[in-house]
C-alpha positions as CSV (number, residue, x, y, z in Angstrom):
1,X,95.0,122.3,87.1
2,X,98.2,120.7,85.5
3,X,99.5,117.1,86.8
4,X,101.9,118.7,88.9
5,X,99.6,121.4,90.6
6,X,97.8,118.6,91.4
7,X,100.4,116.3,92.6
8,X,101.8,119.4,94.7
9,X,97.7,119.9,96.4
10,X,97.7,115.8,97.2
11,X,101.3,115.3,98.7
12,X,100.5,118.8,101.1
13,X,97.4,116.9,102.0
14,X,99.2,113.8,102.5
15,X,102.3,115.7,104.5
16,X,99.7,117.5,106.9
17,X,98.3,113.9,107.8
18,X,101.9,112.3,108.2
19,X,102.8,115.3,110.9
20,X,100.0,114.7,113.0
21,X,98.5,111.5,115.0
22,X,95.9,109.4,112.6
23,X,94.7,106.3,112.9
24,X,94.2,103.4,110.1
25,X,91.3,101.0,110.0
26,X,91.3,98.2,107.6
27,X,87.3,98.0,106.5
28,X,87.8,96.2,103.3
29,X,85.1,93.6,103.3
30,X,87.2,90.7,105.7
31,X,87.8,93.7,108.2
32,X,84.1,94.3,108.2
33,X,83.2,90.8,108.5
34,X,85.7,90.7,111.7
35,X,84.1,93.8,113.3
36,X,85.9,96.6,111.5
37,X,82.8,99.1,111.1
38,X,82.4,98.7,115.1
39,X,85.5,99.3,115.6
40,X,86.1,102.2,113.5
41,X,83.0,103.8,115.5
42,X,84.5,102.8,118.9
43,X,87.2,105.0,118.3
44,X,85.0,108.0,116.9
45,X,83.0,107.7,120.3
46,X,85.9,107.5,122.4
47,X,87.3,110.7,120.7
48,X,84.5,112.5,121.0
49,X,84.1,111.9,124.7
50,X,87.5,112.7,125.2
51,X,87.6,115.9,123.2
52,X,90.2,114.9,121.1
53,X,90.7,115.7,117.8
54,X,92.6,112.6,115.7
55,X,91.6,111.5,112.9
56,X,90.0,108.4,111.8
57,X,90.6,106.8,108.6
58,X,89.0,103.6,106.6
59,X,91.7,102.0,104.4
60,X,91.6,98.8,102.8
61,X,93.1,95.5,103.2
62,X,96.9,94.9,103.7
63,X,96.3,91.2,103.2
64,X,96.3,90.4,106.8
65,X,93.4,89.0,107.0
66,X,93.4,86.5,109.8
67,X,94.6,89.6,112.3
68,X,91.2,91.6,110.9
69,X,90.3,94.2,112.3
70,X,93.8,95.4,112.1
71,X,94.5,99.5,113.5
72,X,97.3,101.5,112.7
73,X,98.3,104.1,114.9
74,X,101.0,106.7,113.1
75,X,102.2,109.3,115.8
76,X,105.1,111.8,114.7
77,X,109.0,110.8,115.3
78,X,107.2,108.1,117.5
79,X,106.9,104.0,117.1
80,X,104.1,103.5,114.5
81,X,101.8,100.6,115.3
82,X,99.9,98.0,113.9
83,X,97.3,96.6,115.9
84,X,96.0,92.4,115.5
85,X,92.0,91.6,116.3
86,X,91.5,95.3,117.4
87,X,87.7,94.9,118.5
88,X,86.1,97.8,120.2
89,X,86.3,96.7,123.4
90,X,89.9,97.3,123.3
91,X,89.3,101.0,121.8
92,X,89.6,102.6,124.8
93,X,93.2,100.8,125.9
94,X,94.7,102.0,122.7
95,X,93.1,105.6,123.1
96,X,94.2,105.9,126.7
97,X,97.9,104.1,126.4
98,X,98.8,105.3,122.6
99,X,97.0,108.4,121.7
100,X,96.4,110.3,125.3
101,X,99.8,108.9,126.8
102,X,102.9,107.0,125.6
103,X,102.4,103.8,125.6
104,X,102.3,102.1,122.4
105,X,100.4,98.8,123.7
106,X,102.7,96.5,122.3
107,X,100.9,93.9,124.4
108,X,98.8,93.9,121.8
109,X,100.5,94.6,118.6
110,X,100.8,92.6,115.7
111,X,103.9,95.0,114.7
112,X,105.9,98.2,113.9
113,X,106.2,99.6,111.0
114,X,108.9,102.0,109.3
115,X,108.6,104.4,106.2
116,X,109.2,103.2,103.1
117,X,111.6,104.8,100.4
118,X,110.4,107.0,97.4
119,X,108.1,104.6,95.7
120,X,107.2,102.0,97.8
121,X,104.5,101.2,100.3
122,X,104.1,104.4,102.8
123,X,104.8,102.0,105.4
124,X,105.8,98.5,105.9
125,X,105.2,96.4,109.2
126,X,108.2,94.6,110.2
127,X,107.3,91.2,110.0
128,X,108.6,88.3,108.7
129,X,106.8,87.1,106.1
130,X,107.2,90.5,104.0
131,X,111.0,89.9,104.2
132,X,109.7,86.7,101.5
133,X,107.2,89.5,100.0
134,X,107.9,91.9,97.0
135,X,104.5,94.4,97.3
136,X,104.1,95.9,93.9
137,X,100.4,95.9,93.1
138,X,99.7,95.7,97.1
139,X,102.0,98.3,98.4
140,X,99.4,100.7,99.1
141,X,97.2,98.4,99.9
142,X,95.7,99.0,103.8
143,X,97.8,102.7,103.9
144,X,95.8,104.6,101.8
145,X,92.4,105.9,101.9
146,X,90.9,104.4,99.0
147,X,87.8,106.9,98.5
148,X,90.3,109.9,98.5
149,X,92.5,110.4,94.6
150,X,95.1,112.9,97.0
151,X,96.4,109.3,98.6
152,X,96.9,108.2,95.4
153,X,98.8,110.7,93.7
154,X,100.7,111.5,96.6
155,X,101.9,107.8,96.7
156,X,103.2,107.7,93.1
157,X,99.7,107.6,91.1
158,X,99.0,108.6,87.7
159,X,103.3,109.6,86.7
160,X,102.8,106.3,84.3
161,X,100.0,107.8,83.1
162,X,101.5,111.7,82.8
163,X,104.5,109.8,81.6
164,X,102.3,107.7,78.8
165,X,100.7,110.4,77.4
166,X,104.3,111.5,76.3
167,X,105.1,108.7,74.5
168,X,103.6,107.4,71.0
169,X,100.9,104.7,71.6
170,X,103.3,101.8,69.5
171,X,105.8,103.2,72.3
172,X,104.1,102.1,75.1
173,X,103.2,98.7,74.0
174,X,106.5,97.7,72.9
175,X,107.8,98.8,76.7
176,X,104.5,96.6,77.8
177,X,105.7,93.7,75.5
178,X,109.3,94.0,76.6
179,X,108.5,94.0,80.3
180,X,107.2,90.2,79.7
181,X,104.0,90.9,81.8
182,X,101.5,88.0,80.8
183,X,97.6,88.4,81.9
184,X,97.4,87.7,85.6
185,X,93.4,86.7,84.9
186,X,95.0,83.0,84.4
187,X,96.2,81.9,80.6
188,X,99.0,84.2,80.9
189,X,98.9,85.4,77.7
190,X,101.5,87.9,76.9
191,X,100.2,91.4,77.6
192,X,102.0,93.2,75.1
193,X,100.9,91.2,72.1
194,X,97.0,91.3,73.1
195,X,97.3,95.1,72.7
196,X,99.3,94.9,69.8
197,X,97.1,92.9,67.9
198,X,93.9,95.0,68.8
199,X,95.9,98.4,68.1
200,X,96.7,96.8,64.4
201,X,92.9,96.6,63.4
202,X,91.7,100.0,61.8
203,X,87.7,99.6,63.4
204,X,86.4,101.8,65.3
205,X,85.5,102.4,68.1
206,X,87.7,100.1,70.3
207,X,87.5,99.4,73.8
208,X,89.4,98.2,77.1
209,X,88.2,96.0,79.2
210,X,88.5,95.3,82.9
211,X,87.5,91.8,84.1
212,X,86.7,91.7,87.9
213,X,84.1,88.8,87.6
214,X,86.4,86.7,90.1
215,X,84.1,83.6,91.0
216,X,86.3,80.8,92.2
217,X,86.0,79.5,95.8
218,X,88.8,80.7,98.0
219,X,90.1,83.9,95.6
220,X,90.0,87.5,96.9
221,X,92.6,89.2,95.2
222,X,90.7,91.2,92.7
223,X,87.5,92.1,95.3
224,X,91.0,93.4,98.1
225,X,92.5,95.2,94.8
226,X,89.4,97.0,94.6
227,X,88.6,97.7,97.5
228,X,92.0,99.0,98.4
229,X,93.6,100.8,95.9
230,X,90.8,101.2,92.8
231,X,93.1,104.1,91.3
232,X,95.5,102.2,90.1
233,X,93.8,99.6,87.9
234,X,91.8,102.5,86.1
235,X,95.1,104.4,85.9
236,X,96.4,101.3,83.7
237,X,93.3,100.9,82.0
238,X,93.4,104.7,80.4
239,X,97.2,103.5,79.1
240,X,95.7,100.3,77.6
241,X,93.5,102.8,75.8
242,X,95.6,105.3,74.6
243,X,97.7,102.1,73.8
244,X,95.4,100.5,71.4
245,X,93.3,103.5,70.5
246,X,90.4,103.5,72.4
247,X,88.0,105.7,73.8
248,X,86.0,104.0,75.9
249,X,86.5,100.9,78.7
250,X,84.2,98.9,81.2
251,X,84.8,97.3,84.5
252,X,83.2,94.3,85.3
253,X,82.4,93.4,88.6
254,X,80.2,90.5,90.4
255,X,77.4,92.3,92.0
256,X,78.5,90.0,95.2
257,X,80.8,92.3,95.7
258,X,79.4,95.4,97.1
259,X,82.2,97.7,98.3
260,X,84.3,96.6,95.7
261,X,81.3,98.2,93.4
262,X,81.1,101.0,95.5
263,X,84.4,101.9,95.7
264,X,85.0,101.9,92.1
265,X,82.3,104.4,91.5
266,X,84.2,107.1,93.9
267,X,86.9,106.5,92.4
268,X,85.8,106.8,89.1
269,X,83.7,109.8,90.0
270,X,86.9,111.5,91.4
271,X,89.3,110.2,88.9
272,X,86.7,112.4,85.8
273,X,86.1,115.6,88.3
274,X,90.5,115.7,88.5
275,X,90.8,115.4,84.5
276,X,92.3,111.6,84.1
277,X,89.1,110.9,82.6
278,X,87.0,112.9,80.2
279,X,88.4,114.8,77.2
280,X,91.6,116.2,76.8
281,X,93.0,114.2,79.8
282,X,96.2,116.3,81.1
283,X,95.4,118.7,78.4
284,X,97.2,115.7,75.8
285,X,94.2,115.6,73.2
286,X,93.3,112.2,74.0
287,X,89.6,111.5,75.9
288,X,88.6,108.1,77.7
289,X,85.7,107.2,80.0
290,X,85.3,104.1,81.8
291,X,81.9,102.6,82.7
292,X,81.1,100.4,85.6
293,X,79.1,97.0,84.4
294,X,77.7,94.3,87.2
295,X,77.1,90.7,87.1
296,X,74.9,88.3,88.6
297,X,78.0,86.2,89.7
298,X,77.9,83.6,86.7
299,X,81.2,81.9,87.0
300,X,81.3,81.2,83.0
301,X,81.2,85.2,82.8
302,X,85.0,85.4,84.1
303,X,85.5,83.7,80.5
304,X,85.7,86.7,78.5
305,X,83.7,85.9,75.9
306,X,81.2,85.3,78.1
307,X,81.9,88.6,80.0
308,X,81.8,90.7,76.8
309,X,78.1,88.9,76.1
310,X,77.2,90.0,79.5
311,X,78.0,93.3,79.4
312,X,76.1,93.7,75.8
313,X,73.2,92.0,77.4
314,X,72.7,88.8,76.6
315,X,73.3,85.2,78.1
316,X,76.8,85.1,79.8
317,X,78.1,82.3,77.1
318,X,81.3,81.7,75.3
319,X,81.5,82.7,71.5
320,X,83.7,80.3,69.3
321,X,87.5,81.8,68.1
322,X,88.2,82.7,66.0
323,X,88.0,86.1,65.8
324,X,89.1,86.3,68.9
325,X,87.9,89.4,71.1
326,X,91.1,91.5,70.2
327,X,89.7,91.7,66.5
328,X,86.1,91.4,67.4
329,X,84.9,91.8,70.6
330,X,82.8,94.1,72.5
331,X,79.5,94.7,70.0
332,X,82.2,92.9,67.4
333,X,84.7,95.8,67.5
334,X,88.3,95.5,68.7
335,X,88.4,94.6,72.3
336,X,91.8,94.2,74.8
337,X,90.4,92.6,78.0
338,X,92.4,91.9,80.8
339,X,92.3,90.9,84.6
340,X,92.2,93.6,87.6
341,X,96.2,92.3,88.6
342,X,97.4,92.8,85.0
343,X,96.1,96.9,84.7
344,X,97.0,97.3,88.2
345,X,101.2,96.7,87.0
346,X,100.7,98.7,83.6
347,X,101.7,101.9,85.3
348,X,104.2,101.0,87.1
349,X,105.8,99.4,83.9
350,X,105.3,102.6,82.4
351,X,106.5,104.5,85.2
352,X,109.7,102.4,85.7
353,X,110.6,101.1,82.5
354,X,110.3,97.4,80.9
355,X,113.7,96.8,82.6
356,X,113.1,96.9,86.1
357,X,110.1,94.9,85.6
358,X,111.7,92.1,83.5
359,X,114.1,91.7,86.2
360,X,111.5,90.0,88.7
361,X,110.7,86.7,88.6
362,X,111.8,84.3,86.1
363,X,112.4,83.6,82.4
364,X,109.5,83.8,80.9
365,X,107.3,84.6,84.0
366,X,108.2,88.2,85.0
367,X,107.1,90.1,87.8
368,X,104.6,89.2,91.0
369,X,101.9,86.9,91.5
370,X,99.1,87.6,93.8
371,X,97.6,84.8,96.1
372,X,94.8,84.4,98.3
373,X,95.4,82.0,101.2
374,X,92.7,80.0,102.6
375,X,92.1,76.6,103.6
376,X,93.9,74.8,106.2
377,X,96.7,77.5,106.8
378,X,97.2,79.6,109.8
379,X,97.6,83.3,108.2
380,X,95.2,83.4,106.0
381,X,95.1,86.5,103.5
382,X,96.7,88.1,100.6
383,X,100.8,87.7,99.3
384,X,102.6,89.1,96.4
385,X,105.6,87.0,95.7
386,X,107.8,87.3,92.6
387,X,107.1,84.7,90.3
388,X,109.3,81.6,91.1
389,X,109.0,81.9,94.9
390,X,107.9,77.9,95.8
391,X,104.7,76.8,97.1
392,X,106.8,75.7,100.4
393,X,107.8,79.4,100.9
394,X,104.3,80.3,100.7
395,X,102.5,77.9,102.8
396,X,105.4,78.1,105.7
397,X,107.5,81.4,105.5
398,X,104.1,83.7,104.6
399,X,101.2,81.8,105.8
400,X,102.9,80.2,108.7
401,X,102.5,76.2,108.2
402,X,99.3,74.3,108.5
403,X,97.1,74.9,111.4
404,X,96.7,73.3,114.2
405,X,100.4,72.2,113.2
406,X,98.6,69.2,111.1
407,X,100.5,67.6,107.9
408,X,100.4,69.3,104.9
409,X,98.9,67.5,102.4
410,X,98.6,69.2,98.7
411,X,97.2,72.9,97.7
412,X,94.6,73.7,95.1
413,X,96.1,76.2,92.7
414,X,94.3,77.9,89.7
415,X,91.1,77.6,91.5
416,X,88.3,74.8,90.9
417,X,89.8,74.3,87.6
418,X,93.2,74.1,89.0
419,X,95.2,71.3,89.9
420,X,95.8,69.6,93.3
421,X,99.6,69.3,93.9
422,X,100.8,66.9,96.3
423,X,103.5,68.4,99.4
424,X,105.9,66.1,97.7
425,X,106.1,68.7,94.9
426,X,106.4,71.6,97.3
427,X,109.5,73.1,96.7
428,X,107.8,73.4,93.1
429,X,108.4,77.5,91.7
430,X,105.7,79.1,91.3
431,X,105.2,80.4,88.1
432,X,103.3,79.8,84.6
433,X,105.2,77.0,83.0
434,X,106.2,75.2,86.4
435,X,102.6,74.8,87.6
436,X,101.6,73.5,84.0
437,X,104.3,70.8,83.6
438,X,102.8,69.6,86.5
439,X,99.4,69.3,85.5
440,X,98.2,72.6,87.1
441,X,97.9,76.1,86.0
442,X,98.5,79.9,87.5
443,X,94.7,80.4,87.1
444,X,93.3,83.8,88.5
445,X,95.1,83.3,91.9
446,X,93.4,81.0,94.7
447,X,95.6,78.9,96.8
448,X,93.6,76.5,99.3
449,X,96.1,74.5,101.6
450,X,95.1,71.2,102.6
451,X,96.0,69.0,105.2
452,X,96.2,65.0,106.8
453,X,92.1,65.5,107.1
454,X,91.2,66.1,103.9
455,X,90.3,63.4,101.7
456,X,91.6,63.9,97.8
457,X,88.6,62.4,96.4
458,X,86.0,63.9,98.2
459,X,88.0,67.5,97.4
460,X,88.1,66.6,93.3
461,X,83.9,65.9,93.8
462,X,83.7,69.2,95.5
463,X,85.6,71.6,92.8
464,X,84.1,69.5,90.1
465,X,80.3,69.6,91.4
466,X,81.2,73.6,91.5
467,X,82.3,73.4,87.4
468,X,78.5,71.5,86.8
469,X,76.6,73.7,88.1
470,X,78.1,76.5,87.1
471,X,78.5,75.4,83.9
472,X,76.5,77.6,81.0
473,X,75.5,74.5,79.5
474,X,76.0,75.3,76.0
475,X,78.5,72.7,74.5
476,X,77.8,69.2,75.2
477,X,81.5,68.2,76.4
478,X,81.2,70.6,79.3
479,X,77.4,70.0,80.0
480,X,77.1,66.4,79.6
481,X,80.9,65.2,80.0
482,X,81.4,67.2,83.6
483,X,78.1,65.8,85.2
484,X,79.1,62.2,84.2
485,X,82.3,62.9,86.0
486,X,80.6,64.1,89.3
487,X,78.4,61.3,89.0
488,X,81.0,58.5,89.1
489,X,82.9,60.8,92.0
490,X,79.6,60.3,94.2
491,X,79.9,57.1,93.3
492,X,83.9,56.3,94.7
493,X,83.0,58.3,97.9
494,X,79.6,56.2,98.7
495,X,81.8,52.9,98.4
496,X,80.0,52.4,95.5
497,X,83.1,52.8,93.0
498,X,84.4,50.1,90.9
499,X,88.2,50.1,89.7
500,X,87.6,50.6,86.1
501,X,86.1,53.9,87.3
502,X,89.5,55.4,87.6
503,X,90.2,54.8,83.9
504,X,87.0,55.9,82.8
505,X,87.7,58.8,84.6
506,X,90.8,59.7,83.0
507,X,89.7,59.0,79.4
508,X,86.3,61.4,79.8
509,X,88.5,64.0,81.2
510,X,90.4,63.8,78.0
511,X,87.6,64.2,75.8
512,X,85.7,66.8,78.0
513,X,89.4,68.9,77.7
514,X,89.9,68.4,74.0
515,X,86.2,68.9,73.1
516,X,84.8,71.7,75.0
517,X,84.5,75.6,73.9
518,X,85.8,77.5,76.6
519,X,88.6,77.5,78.8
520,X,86.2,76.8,81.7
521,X,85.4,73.0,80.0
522,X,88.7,73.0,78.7
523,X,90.6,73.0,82.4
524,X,87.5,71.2,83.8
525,X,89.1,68.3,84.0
526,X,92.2,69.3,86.0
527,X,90.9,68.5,89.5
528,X,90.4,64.9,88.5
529,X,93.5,64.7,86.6
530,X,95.7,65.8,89.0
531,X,94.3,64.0,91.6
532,X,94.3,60.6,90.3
533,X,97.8,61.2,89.2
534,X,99.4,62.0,92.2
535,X,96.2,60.9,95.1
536,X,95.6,57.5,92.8
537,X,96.2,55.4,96.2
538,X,93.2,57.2,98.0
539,X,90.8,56.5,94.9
540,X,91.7,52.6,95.3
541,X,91.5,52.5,99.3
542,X,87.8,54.1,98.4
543,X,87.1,51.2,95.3
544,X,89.2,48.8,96.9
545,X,88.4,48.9,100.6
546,X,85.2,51.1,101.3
547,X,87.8,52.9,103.3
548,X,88.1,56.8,103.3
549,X,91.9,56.8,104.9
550,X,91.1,61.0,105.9
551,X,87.5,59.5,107.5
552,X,86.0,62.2,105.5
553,X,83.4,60.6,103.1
554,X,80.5,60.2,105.5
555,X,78.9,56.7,103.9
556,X,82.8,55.7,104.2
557,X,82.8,56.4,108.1
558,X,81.4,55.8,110.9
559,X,81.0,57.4,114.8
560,X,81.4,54.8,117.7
561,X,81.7,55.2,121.5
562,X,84.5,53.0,122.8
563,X,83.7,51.1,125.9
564,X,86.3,51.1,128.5
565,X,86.6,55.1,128.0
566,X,82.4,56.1,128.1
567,X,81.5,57.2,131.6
568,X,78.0,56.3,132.3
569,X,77.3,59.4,134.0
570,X,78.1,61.6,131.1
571,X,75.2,63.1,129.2
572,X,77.1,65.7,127.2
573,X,76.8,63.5,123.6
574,X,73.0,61.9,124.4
575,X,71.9,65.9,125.1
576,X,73.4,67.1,121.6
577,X,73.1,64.7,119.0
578,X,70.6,66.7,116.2
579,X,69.0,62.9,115.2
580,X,68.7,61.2,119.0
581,X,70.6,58.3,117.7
582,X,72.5,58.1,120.8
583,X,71.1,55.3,123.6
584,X,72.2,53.6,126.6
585,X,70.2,55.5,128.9
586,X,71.2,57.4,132.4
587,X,73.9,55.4,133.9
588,X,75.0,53.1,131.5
589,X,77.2,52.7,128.6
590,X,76.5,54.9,125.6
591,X,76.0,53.7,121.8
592,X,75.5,55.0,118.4
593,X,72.2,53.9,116.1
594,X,74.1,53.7,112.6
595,X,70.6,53.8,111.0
596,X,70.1,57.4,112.8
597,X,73.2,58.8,112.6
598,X,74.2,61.7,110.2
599,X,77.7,61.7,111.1
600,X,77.8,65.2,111.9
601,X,80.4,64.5,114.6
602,X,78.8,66.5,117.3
603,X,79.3,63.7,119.6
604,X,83.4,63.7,119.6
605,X,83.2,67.3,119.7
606,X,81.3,67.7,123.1
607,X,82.7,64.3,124.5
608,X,85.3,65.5,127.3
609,X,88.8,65.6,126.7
610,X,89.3,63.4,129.9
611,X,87.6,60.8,128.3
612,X,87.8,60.9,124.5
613,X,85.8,58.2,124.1
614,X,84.0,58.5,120.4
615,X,86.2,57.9,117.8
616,X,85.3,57.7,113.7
617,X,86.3,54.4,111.9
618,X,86.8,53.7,108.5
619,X,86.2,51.1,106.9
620,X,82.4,50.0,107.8
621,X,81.3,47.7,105.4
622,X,82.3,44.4,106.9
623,X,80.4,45.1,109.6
624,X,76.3,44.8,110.9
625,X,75.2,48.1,111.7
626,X,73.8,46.6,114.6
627,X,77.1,45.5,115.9
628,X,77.9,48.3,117.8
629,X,80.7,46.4,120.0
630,X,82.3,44.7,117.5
631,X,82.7,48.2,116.1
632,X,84.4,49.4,119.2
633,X,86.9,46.4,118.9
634,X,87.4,47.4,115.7
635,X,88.5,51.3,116.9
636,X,90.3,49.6,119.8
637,X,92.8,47.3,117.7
638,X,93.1,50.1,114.8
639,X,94.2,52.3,117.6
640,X,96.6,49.6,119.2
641,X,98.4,48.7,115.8
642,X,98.9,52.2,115.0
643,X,100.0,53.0,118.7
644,X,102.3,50.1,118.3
């Protein structure tokens, strides 16, 4: 079949399904872990019961993720509907009010949603936080059937690539080089020129590719990318090929992530039996096959290097550059490697021309950025933003503020090598050289919000005991330098810091950055930088004081029952304390046993509202741990000078 034969089969397929009732299920892997699967069963069984004939579709992620499962329910010239937290239980409400009758259950929607124009998403919920949105590389994400190449091409897919095949491979990377896209895997180097450089060099064979090895606590764009719209990021990897003369890519993905794997190989499987992989790809000469690689979840293997080692085989460790991978790479032939976000806007580039792509974002950061959103936020998920929107427009206008409407306190950007910047610098643009000057970095694409109960120091021991271990160990800076650092960390937040710690600190994150041989020890450092830099007060009240000020550092804090607020009869905290370090017996004033107690705070969660009567106090060290009462006069005039 020609591209437009095919094109014509997909968009009657898709037509057909737009003129009839059909419902969406999100089961990308946080719809599953919310109930999706159960859900998407509920409504086959309620269906079936009813003899009705609708049908049910699994889609992927729409970056919604605190609403999972989210349901869509599309009924011709009729309201279309997105459902929030759509367990079964609530299966047979929707079936009865939306499907069988006409009630569209807003009660329980999260929103409507509208069709989109030629070229953008099929549909897009009218909520707020898209107005602050611009969905390039997510627009189909959570519409279309991911296991099914007719969604794709009826939604746009593959005309970059019909379009590419057109054009002379020198072509297509000058458009890429024009368009300003830099790799979205975190260095940001300029797209254009990577491909450049490895179409230059005369060896042969060359390959592409495809780094999904996304490790860092808190990020999720690549696994939703995946899992939602796989086409796409193999439709730019064939360009990157034909680009730079290749024959042959791989995708790398951490085995941790199951569908993600899974879903790549259908679509890879449908992509060859269509003719956009094989030989003579829409009859134009040129052949490519892609081959799916899997990790064991080594964070050094999202260094790519370390990737390329891994896929030949051997130990997941950097290689010194020079030559750099675009000269030798792969089994020491010309490689272009590049993240899951950066092929997944090749086509659209292609498709749309350098232009329109350049005009997005901002000087020398063009296009969208992808963000996961976890941490203390209230809508967690997925945003695409065009580079330059601030980190205040994220955390309030997308993700809706802090929860539990707490203080916002600083976000962890770039992931555990990324910086932690302060809400002072809020209004802070996102974008490559912004975040830099400030001591952080783009990175792959996590963005963990903090808030007034999060202590800075015990955060930076966190992201930098995550770097040690999963550090290869090869170079000394990185082994030796990074466990030091973790070390004198433990120390600060066990009041066992001392003040020239803190410069310490700063001069072996120096050496660790200038001396190690990846980027991963290279940007090591950045937690603690950034930290002491703009958190330095919070590192001396832990020296200083053996005070915790966010009473999070557990040998920093302490549990104690006030007094005039415990009610003797009250059993709730002596009944669940893990250690039984709670006395006073039946009837009479409880009290905590320092020695016993773990500080798991079990006590002040089960203690009744009414009475409120365990607090945690910082500092501790001034006083006996036998002095229980002079503890709770302690919490008593804290609580009065603050009230005061």
């Amino acid at each position: 079949m020609t591209f437009k034969e095919l094109t014509n089969r997909a968009k009657s397929e898709w037509e057909a399904l737009q003129s009839s009732t059909h419902i969406l299920v999100g089961t990308a892997t946080c719809g599953r872990a919310a109930g999706a699967m159960e859900t998407v069963k509920a409504f086959e069984e309620e269906l079936k019961r009813r003899n009705i004939e609708v049908k049910v579709i699994e889609v992927g992620c729409m970056g919604l993720c605190y609403a999972e499962p989210l349901v869509a329910i599309s009924r011709p010239e009729s309201l279309r509907v997105v459902y929030h937290h759509m367990t079964q239980e609530l299966v047979p409400r929707l079936v009865e009010g939306y499907i069988i009758s006409d009630d569209p259950c807003l009660e329980l929607a999260l929103g409507t949603f509208e069709v989109g124009e030629e070229g953008e998403a099929p549909y897009i919920p009218e909520l707020p936080r898209f107005e602050k949105e611009l969905r390039l590389v997510l627009r189909r994400c959570g519409y279309i059937d991911p296991e099914n190449i007719n969604h794709y091409l009826a939604n746009d897919g593959y005309r970059g690539l019909e379009k590419a095949l057109k054009m002379r491979p020198e072509e297509i990377i000058e458009e890429i080089k024009k368009s300003g896209l830099r790799g979205r895997g975190g260095a940001g180097f300029p797209t254009g020129l990577k491909w450049e450089i490895c179409h230059s060099y005369s060896a042969t064979p060359k390959y592409i590719v495809c780094n999904a090895d996304e490790g860092d606590p808190g990020a999720f764009m690549d696994r939703i990318v995946l899992e939602s719209d796989p086409q796409q990021v193999i439709e730019g990897m064939i360009i990157g090929g034909y680009a730079i003369g290749a024959d042959e890519g791989y995708i790398y993905i951490r085995a941790e992530y199951p569908l993600a794997v899974e879903r790549v190989k259908v679509a890879l499987q449908q992509a060859e039996k269509l003719g956009f992989l094989g030989d003579n790809i829409l009859s134009s000469g040129f052949g490519f096959r892609i081959n799916l690689a899997t990790g064991a979840g080594a964070f050094v293997s999202g260094e790519e290097t370390g990737l390329m080692a891994a896929i030949e085989g051997e130990t997941s460790e950097p290689r010194p550059r020079p030559p750099y991978p675009a000269e030798s790479g792969l089994w020491g032939k010309p490689t272009a490697l590049n993240n899951v976000k950066t092929f997944a806007n090749i086509h659209l580039i292609v498709e749309r021309g350098a232009d329109w792509f350049a005009s997005i974002g901002t000087e020398k950061s063009k296009g969208t950025a992808l963000f996961s959103l976890a941490g203390k936020i209230k809508d967690s998920g997925l945003t695409e933003v065009p580079m330059g929107t601030t980190i205040r427009e994220i955390v309030y206008d997308i993700g809706d503020g802090i929860l539990n409407d707490r203080e916002f306190k600083a976000v962890q950007i770039g992931g555990p090598s990324g910086g932690m910047i302060p809400a002072n610098l809020q209004d802070t643009p996102i974008d490559f050289d912004s975040l830099t000057s400030i001591g952080s970095m783009m990175g792959s694409g996590g963005f963990i919000v903090m808030d007034e109960d999060d202590c800075a120091v015990d955060a930076t021991c966190f992201f930098v005991d995550f770097i040690t271990r999963e550090s290869c160990g090869k170079c000394t800076p990185c082994r030796v330098g990074n466990l030091q650092m973790l070390k004198v960390l433990e120390n600060i937040t066990n009041g066992k810091g001392k003040m020239e710690d803190i410069d310490f600190l700063l001069d072996l994150a120096e050496d660790i950055k200038g001396g190690s041989l990846c980027a991963l020890g290279g940007t090591a450092p950045n937690p603690v930088l950034t930290s002491i830099r703009y958190f330095q007060d919070e590192y001396e009240a832990h020296v200083l004081e053996k005070r915790c000020p966010a009473k999070v550092c557990t040998n920093l804090t302490a549990y104690c029952i006030l007094q005039d607020k415990c009610d003797r009869s009250c059993e709730h905290c002596v009944l669940t304390c893990p250690t039984e370090a709670i006395g006073g017996g039946v009837g009479k004033i409880k009290h905590i046993d320092q020695e016993k107690c773990v500080n798991c705070g079990t006590c002040r969660d089960v203690c009744p509202p009414k009475y409120n009567a365990v607090v945690k106090l910082s500092p501790i060290s001034s006083l006996p741990l036998e002095d229980f009462a002079a503890k709770e006069k302690a919490v008593a005039k804290a609580i009065e000078e603050s009230e005061t």
